[in-house]
ZAMARTOR-996934 format. One line per 5 residues: number of its first residue (from 1); their letters; for each residue x, y, z of C-alpha. Coordinates in steps of 0.1 Angstrom, whole numbers, padded with zeros to 4 digits. Last residue first. Example, Ala and Ser with C-alpha at 12.3 -4.5 7.8 and 13.67 -1.06 7.14 Angstrom:
<recs>
2) SA) 0137/-0011/0071; 0123/-0045/0078
</recs>
This chain:
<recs>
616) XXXXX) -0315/-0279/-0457; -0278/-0286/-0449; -0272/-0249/-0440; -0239/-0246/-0443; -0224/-0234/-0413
611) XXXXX) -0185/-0231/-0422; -0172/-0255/-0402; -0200/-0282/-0413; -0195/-0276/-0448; -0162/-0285/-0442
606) XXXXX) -0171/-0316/-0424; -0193/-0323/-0453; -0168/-0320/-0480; -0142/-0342/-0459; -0173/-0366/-0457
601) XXXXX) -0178/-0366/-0493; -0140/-0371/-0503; -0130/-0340/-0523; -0119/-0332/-0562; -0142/-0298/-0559
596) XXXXX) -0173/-0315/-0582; -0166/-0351/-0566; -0170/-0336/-0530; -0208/-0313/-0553; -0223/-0340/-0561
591) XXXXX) -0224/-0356/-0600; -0205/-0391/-0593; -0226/-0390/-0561; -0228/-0368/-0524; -0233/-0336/-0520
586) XXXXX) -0260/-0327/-0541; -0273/-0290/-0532; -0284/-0283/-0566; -0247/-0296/-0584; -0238/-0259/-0597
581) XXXXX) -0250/-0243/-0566; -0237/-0271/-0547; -0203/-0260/-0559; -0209/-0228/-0560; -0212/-0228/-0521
576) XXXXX) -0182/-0247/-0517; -0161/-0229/-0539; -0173/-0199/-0516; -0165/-0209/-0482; -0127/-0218/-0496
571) XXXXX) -0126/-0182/-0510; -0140/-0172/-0471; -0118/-0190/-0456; -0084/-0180/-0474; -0095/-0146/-0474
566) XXXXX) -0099/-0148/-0430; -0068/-0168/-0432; -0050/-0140/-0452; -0043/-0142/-0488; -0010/-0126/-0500
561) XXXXX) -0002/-0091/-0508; 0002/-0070/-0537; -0032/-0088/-0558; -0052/-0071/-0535; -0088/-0092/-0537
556) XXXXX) -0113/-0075/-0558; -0135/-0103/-0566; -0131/-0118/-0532; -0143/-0087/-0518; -0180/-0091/-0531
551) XXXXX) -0190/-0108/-0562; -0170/-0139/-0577; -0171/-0149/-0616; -0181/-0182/-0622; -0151/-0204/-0630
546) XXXXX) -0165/-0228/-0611; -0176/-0253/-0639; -0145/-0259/-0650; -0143/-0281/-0614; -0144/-0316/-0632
541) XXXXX) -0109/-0308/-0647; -0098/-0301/-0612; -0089/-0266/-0597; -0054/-0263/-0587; -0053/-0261/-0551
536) XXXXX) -0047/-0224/-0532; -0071/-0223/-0510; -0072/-0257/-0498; -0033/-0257/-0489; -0009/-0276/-0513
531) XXXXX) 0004/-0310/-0514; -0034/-0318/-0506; -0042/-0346/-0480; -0039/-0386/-0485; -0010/-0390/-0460
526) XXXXX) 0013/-0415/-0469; 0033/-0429/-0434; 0065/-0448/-0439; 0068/-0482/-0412; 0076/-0498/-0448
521) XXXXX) 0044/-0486/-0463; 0018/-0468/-0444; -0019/-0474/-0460; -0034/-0478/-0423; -0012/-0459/-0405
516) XXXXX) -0023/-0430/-0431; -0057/-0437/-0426; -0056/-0434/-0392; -0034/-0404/-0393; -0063/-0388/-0415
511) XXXXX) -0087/-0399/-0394; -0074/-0380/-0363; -0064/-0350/-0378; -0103/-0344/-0396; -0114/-0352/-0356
506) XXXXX) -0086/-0325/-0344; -0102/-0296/-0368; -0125/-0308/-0395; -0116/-0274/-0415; -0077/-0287/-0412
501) XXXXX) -0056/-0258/-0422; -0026/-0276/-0439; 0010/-0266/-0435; 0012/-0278/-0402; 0008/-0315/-0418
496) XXXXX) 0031/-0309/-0444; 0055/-0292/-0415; 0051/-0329/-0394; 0059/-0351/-0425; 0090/-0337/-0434
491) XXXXX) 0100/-0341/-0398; 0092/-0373/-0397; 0061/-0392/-0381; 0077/-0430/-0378; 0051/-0464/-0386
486) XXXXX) 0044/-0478/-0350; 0043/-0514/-0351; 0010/-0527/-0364; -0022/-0543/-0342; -0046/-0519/-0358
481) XXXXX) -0057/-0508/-0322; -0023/-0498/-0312; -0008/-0489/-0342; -0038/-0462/-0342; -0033/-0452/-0308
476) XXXXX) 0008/-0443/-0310; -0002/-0425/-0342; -0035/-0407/-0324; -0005/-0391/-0298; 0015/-0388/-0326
471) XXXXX) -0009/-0365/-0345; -0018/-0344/-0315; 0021/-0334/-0309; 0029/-0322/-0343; -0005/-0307/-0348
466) XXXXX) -0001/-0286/-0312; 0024/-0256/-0330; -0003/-0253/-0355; -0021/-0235/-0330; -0052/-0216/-0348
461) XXXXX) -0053/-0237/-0376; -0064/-0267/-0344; -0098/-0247/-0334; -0094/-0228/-0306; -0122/-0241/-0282
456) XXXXX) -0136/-0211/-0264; -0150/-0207/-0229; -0182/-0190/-0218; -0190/-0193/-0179; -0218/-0181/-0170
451) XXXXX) -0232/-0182/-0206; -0260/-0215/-0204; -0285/-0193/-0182; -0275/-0162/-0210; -0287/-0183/-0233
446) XXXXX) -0317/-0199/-0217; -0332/-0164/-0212; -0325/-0152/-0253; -0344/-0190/-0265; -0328/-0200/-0298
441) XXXXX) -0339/-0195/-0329; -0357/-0164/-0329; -0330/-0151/-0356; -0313/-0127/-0332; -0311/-0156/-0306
436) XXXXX) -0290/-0179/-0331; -0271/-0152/-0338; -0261/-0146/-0304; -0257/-0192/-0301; -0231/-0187/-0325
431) XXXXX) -0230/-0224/-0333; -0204/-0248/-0326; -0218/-0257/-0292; -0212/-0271/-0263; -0227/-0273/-0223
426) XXXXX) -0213/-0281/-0189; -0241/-0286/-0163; -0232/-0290/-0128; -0260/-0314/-0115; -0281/-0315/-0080
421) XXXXX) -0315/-0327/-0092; -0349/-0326/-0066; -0378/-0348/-0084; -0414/-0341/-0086; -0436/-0367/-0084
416) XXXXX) -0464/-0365/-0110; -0456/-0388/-0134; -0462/-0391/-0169; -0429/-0382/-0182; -0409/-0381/-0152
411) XXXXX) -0408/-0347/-0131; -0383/-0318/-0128; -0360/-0297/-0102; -0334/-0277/-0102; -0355/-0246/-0100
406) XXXXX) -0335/-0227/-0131; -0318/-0249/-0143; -0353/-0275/-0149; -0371/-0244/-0158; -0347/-0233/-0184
401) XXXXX) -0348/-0270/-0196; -0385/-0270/-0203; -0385/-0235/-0218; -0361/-0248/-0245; -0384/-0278/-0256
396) XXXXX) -0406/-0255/-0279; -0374/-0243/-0296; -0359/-0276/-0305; -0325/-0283/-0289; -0300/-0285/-0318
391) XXXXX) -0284/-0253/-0297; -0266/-0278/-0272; -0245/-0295/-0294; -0231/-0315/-0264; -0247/-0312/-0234
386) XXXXX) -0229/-0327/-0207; -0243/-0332/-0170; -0220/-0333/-0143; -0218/-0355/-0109; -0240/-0351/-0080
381) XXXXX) -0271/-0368/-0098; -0259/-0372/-0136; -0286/-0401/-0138; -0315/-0382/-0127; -0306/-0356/-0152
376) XXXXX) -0300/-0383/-0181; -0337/-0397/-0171; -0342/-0430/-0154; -0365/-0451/-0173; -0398/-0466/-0155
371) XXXXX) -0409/-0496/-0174; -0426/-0512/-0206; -0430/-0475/-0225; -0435/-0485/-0259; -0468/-0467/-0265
366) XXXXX) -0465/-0439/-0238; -0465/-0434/-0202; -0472/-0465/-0191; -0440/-0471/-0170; -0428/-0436/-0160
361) XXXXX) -0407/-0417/-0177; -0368/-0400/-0179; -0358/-0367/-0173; -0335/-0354/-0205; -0344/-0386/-0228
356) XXXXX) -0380/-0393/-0215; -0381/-0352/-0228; -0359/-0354/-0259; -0382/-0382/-0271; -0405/-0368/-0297
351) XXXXX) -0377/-0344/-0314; -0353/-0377/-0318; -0320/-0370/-0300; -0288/-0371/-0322; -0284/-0336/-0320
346) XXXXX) -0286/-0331/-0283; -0259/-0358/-0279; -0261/-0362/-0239; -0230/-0367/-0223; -0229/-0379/-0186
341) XXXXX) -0200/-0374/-0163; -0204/-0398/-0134; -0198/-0393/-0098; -0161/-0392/-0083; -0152/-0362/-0105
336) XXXXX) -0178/-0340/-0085; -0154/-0323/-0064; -0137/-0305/-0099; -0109/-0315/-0116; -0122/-0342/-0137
331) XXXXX) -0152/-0325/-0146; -0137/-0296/-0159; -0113/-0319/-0177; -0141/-0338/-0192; -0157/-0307/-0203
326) XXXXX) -0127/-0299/-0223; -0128/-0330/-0234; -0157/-0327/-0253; -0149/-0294/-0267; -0121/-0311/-0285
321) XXXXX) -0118/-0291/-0317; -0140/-0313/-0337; -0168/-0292/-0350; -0161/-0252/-0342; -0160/-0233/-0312
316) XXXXX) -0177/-0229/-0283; -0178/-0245/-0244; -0207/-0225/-0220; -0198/-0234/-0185; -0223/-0232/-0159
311) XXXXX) -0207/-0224/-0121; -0210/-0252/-0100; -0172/-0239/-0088; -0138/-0252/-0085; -0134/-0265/-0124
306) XXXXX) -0140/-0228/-0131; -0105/-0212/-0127; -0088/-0243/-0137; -0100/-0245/-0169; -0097/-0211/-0175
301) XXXXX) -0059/-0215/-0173; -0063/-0249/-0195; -0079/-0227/-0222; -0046/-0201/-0219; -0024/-0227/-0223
296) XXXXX) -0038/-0244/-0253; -0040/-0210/-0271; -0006/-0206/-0260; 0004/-0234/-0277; 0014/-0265/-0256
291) XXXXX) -0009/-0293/-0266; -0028/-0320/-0257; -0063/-0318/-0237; -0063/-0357/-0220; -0062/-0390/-0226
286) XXXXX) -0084/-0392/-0258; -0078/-0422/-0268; -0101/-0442/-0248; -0129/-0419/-0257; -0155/-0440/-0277
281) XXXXX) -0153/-0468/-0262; -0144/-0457/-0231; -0170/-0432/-0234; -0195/-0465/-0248; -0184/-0484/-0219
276) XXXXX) -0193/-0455/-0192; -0224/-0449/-0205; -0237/-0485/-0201; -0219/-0486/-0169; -0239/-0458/-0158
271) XXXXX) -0273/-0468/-0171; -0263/-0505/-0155; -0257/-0486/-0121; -0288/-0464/-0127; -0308/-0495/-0127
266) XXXXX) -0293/-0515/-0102; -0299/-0481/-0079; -0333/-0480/-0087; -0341/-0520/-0082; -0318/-0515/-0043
261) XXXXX) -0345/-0487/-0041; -0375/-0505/-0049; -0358/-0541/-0029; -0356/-0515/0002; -0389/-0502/0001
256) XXXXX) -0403/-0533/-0004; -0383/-0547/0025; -0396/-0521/0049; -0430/-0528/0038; -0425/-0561/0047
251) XXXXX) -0407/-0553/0079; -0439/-0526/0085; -0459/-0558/0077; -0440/-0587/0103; -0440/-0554/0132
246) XXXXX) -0477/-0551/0127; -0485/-0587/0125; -0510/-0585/0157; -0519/-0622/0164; -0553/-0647/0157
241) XXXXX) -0564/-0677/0176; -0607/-0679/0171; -0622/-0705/0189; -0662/-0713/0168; -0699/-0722/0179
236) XXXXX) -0719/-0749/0186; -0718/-0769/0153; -0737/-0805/0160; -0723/-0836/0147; -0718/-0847/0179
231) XXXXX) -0706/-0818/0192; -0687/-0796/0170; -0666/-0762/0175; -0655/-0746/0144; -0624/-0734/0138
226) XXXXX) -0613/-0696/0132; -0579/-0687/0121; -0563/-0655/0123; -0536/-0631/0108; -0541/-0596/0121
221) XXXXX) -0535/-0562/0109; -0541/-0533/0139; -0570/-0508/0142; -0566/-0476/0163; -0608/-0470/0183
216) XXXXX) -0590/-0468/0215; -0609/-0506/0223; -0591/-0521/0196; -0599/-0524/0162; -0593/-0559/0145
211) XXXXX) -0576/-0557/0107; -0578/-0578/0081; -0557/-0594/0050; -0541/-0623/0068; -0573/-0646/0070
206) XXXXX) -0575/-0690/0077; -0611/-0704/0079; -0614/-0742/0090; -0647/-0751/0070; -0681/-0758/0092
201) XXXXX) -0701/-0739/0067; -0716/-0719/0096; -0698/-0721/0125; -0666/-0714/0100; -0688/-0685/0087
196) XXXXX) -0690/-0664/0113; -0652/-0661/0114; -0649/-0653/0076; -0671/-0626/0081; -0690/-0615/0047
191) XXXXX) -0726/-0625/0071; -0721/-0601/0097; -0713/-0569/0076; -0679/-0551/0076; -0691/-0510/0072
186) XXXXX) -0659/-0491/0055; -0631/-0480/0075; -0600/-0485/0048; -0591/-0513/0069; -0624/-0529/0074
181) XXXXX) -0647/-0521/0101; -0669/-0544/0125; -0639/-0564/0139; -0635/-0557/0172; -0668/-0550/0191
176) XXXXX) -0698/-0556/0161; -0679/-0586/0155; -0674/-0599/0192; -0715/-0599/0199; -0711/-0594/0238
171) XXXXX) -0715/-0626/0263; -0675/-0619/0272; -0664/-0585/0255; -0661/-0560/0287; -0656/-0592/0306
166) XXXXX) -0625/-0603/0297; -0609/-0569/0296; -0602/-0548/0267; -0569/-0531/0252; -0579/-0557/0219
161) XXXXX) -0539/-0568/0220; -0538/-0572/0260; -0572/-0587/0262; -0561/-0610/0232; -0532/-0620/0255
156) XXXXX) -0553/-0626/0286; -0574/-0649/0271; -0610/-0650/0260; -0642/-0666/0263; -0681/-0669/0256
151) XXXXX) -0686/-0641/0231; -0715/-0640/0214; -0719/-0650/0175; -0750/-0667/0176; -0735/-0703/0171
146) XXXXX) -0709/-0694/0204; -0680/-0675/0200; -0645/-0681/0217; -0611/-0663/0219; -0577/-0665/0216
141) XXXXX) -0549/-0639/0209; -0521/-0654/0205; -0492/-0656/0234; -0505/-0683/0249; -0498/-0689/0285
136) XXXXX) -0530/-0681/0296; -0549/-0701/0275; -0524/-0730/0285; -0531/-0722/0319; -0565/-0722/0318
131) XXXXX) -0563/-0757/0297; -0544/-0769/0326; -0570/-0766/0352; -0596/-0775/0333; -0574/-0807/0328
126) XXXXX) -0570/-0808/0369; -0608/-0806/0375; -0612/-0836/0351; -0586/-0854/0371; -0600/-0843/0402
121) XXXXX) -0634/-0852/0396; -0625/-0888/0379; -0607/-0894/0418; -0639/-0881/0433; -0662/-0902/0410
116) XXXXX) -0637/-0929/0423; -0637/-0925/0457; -0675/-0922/0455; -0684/-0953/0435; -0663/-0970/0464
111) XXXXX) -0684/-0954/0492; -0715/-0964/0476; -0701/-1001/0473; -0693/-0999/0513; -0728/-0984/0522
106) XXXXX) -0741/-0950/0524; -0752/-0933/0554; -0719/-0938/0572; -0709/-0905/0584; -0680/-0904/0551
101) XXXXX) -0707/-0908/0525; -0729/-0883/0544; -0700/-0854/0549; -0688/-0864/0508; -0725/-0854/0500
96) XXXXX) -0723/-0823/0523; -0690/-0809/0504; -0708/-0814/0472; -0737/-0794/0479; -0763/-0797/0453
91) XXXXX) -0778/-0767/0434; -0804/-0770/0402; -0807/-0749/0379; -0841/-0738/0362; -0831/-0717/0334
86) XXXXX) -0850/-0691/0315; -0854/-0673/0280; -0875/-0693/0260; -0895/-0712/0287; -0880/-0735/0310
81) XXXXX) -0845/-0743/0303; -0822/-0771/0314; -0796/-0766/0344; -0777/-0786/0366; -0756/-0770/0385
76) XXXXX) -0731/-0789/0413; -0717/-0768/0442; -0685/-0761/0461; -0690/-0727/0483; -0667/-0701/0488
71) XXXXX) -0669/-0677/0515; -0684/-0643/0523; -0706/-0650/0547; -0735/-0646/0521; -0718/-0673/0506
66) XXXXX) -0700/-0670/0471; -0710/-0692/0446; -0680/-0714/0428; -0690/-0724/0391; -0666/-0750/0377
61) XXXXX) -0688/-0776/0390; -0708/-0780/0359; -0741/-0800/0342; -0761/-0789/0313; -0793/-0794/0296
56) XXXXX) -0813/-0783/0265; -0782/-0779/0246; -0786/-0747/0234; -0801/-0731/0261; -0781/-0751/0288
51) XXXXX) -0748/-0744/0268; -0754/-0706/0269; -0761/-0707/0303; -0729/-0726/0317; -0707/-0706/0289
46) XXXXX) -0717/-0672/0305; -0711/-0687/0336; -0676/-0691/0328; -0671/-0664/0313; -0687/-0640/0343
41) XXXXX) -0666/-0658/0367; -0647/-0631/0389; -0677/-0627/0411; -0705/-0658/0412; -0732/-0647/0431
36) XXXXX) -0733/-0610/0414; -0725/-0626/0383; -0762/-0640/0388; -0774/-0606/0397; -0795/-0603/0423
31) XXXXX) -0829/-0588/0435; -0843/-0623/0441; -0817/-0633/0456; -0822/-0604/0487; -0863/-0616/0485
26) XXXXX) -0850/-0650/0493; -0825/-0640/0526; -0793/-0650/0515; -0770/-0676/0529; -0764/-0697/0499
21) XXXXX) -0779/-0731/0506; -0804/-0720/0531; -0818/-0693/0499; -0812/-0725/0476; -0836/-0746/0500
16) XXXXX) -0863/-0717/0500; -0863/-0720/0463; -0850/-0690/0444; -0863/-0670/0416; -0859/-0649/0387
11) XXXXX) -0820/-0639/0391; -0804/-0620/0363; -0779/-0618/0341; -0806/-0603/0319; -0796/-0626/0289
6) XXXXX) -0798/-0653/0312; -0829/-0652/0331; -0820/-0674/0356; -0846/-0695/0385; -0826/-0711/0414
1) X) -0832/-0744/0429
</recs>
């Protein structure tokens, strides 16, 4: 008999028989450890003690003892407490029992009983066997607890995952070792662990939001399951099979990432597309710059000069002269052309959104924002940016692009992220963005970050050499689209054309053939424009009115010469202005100021327009 305290791995005691038994003096056992007797087999003794205290009694022969010889003996325990915190085990020697039966000393029936409590030995002997190897084999991490929460087992695969051995953690509280910390390294109390509670509640507990810790102090994420262990109604403990999902989160992660950027992407793609119909909407008859006037000649010249560089190109001149497609054409031959162009109308942006409109915003960032919106810089990335009517930018908003140009960078509206841009910027205007500056109008340092590159649209007066051309390219485009065969542009019909000066420029040109398909008559065009030029029209009986005498150099115009363009214009300028003089700023209406001069209301305001009325 041997006397154990437990918890002290310790033993008490020893029997003069159990001192013969073993080979050691008594006073040597005495001084011993019990894992001392039994090397290599601190688990399983561990589970031999804890099961006497618990149970109150307990029988094994998987414990070998080493002789004081140094070999292996094969013994039977039987242990039951005495006291608290002591066992009184018992020793027989199985290999003497077999000796006797075999010498004789039993009888025939006792030697029966024998064979088969050895055969029922070697069975059970064989399934312990196999259950080691199965724990062995496993590639999760298993390991036991008992009702207090000690450690009575693990395998070699949560040793390999935990980076400690087997009996660093055996008979040691497993919680306060592995799993005493939650991710974000706050305290992880006793009774919140799902693992304590399945000896508890007696519920199978299943987790894939934790982490263990191993013994370098790094935590992993694990998904584990801990079942309780019962006998006979009675929970003893819990077996705990978990595995290190590292490798299945960073592929999670990995996806996320991936399904973000693959959402980005099908974002900007449909932003793109978006544009792209409404150019070819918009743009499918322009093919290209027409012309062969030298004005045309010398602006496809400086084309090609800049269309090699990122340089910033500043496009001017007045409402419909085709600065648009001059910036197409810069585009188109420069490395970029294989990303988008995209055109921002700076004048048809609302004051309160030109920010989300230039660089986007985040989801949340203002009543009415449901979801991140890519910005028009963001969505030009690597191609060219167009900004068209560029001086309608409010004042205040000004410094916000400069600083975009000028450290090619920005954020979202009501993010924080900044964001790296790589754009060439192409910008239009048909104001003089000087004056502009004089006036405080216009920012003087974003001017001259816009005027790299300046480049003038000629407006279509200027070349009436081109009108010829430009008006059967838009004939051929207008049959098209009206489904009609293609009325003839004559000769006649070409100088009447040339003859007029065209304040609306190409976009004036354009409706006008339009119209003119439209009401053609026997594949003959009628243009509605005046037999005369502008200037010189007869005034109509509505325009008495006008007849207000002129100040300035108009009033003393040289009677031996006849009107230049620049006296044309400015007449034409002011019949307009005393026009809405006379009508107080009316425009439109039986009593505005188109019906005053004899003019359509949109020809009035393009007009207006070309000679920078004030519309206020």
């Amino acid at each position: 008999m041997l006397v154990l305290d437990p918890l002290a791995d310790r033993i008490v005691d020893a029997n003069p028989a159990a001192a013969r038994l073993l080979g050691y003096d008594r006073a040597v056992l005495r001084a011993m450890a019990a894992s001392a007797l039994h090397p290599g087999q601190r688990p399983a003794l561990i589970v031999f003690t804890q099961g006497a205290m618990a149970k109150g009694h307990w029988w094994s022969q998987a414990l070998i003892p080493r002789h004081a010889d140094g070999r292996s003996l094969r013994l039977e325990y039987a242990a039951s407490p005495i006291g608290d915190d002591r066992l009184l085990v018992t020793l027989s020697d199985l290999d003497a029992r077999r000796r006797r039966v075999i010498d004789g000393q039993a009888d025939q029936h006792m030697r029966a009983g024998i064979t088969e409590w050895q055969r029922m030995e070697r069975i059970f002997r064989d399934i312990e066997r196999e259950n080691q190897l199965i724990l062995r084999a496993a590639g999760e991490g298993i390991y036991g607890v008992n009702a207090d929460g000690v450690t009575t087992f693990i395998n070699p695969a949560a040793e390999r995952m935990l980076g400690w051995l087997a009996t660093d953690l055996v008979g040691k509280d497993m919680h306060a070792t592995v799993h005493h910390a939650h991710p974000d390294g706050t305290h992880y109390h006793h009774h919140d662990c799902p693992i304590y509670a399945a000896f508890r509640d007696g519920a199978v507990h299943q987790v894939d939001s934790e982490v263990f810790w191993r013994k370098d102090g790094t935590a992993f994420p694990v998904e584990y399951t801990s079942t309780p262990i019962r006998d006979h109604g009675q929970l003893l403990g819990a077996v705990i099979v978990f595995r290190d999902i590292s490798q299945r989160r960073e592929a999670e992660e990995q996806l996320r990432s991936a399904l973000a950027e693959v959402d980005s992407l099908r974002e900007r793609l449909e932003l793109e597309n978006a544009y792209l119909k409404e150019e070819i909407r918009l743009e499918s008859h322009h093919q290209g710059i027409i012309g062969r006037s030298p004005a045309i000649e010398a602006t496809l010249r400086q084309i090609d000069l800049v269309a090699g560089t990122d340089a910033t190109v500043l496009v001017t001149g007045e409402s419909g002269t085709g600065k648009e497609l001059i910036a197409r054409a810069i585009h188109e031959a420069s490395r970029r052309r294989d990303r988008p162009l995209i055109r921002v109308n700076c004048a048809a942006v609302p004051r309160d959104l030109f920010e989300s409109e230039f660089f986007g915003h985040a989801k949340g960032a203002f009543t009415g924002a449901l979801r991140d919106r890519v910005g028009r810089f963001e969505l030009a990335e690597g191609g060219t940016l167009f900004l068209d009517e560029v001086g309608e930018i409010p004042l205040d908003l000004q410094g916000k692009l400069l600083r975009v140009l000028q450290e090619r960078s920005f954020e979202r509206v009501g993010e924080e992220r900044t964001r790296a841009v790589d754009i060439r910027l192409v910008a239009a205007t048909n104001r003089d963005l000087k004056e502009e500056v004089r006036r405080g109008r216009f920012r003087e340092d974003l001017y001259f970050r816009l005027n790299v590159f300046p480049l003038a649209a000629s407006p279509l007066r200027e070349r009436p050499e081109d009108i010829a051309l430009i008006a059967q390219h838009f004939l051929k485009g207008a049959a098209r689209r009206l489904n009609i065969p293609e009325p003839r542009l004559t000769e006649g019909d070409a100088r009447r054309l040339a003859r007029y000066t065209w304040p609306g420029n190409v976009r004036e040109l354009e409706n006008v053939i339009e119209r003119a398909a439209i009401l053609a008559v026997g594949g003959r065009l009628r243009f509605d424009l005046p037999e005369t030029e502008p200037s010189r029209r007869p005034a109509s009986p509505l325009a008495a009115p006008l007849a207000v005498p002129l100040a300035g150099p108009l009033a003393t115009l040289p009677t031996d010469r006849p009107p230049t363009e620049t006296d044309r214009r400015a007449r034409d300028r002011a019949e307009i202005a005393a026009a809405l003089a006379i009508t107080g700023g009316r425009v439109f209406g039986p009593n505005g100021a188109a019906a005053l001069l004899g003019l359509r209301p949109t020809t009035l305001a393009s007009r207006m327009k070309a000679h920078g009325f004030d519309r206020r």
